[in-house]
C-alpha positions in Angstrom: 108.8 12.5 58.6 108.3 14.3 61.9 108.3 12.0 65.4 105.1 10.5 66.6 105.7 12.5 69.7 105.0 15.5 67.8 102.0 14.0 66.1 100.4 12.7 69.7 100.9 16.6 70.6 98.8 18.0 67.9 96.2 15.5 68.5 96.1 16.1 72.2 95.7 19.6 71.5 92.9 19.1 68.7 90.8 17.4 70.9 87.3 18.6 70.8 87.6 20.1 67.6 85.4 18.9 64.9 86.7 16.2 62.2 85.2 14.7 59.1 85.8 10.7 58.4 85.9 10.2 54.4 82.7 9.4 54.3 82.1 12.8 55.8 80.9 11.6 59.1 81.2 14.7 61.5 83.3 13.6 65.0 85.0 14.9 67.5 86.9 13.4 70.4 88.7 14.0 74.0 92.0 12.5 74.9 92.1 10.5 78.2 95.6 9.5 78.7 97.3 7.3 75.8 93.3 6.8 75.1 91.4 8.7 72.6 87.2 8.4 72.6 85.3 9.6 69.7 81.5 10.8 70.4 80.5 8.4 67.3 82.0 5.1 69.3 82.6 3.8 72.7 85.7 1.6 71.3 88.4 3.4 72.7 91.5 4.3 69.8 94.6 3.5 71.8 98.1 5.8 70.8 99.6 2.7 70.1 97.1 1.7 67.2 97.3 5.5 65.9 101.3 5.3 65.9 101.0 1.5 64.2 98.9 3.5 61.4 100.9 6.8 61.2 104.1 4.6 60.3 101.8 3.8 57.0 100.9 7.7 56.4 100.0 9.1 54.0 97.0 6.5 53.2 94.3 6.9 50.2 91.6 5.7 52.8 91.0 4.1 55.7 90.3 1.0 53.8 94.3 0.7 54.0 94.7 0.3 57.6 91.8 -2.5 58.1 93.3 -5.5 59.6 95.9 -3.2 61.2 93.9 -1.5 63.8 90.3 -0.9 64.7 88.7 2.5 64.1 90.6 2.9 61.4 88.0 5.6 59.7 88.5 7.7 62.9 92.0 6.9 62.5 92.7 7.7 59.0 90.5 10.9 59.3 92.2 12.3 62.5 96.0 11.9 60.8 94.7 13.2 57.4 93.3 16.0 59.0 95.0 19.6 57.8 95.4 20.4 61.7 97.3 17.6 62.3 99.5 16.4 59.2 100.3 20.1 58.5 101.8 19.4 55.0 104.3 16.8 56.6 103.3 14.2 54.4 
C-alpha cells in the first residue's frame, strides 16, 4: 500500500475535477489546507477523517466507513476514484 502522503498529493492535485459518489452524485471539491469542501456540502472533510478511511481501502461502499467518519460518500468516492487509487488497491 503506498503512504497517505502520496494519496493527500493526488487529491490536492485533483481538486476541481469532477467526481461521482456511488450513487452517481456529480461533485467536485477545492482543498483548503488539511480541509477539503465539496460544492454538494458545507461540512468540511478533514485529512485526518480521509487517512482514518484510507487505512480501511479498498471498501465495497461508503456504507463501510459510517460511524468512522462523516462524508463518508464523498469520502469513499474521492479514494475509489481511478485518478486517485491508480490500481494501488
Amino acid at each position: 500500500m503506498i503512504s497517505f502522503s502520496e494519496v493527500w498529493d493526488r487529491i490536492v492535485k485533483s481538486a476541481g475535477k469532477v467526481f461521482y459518489t456511488k450513487r452517481q452524485l456529480k461533485f467536485t471539491y477545492e482543498v483548503k489546507e488539511d480541509t477539503l469542501i465539496t460544492d454538494r456540502t458545507e461540512h468540511p472533510l478533514t485529512r485526518r477523517e480521509i487517512m482514518a478511511a484510507y487505512r480501511h481501502v479498498p471498501l465495497e461502499g461508503s456504507g463501510e466507513l459510517t460511524g468512522l467518519v462523516r462524508g463518508e460518500s464523498y469520502i469513499w468516492a474521492i479514494l475509489h476514484d481511478k485518478r486517485i487509487r491508480q490500481n494501488d488497491w
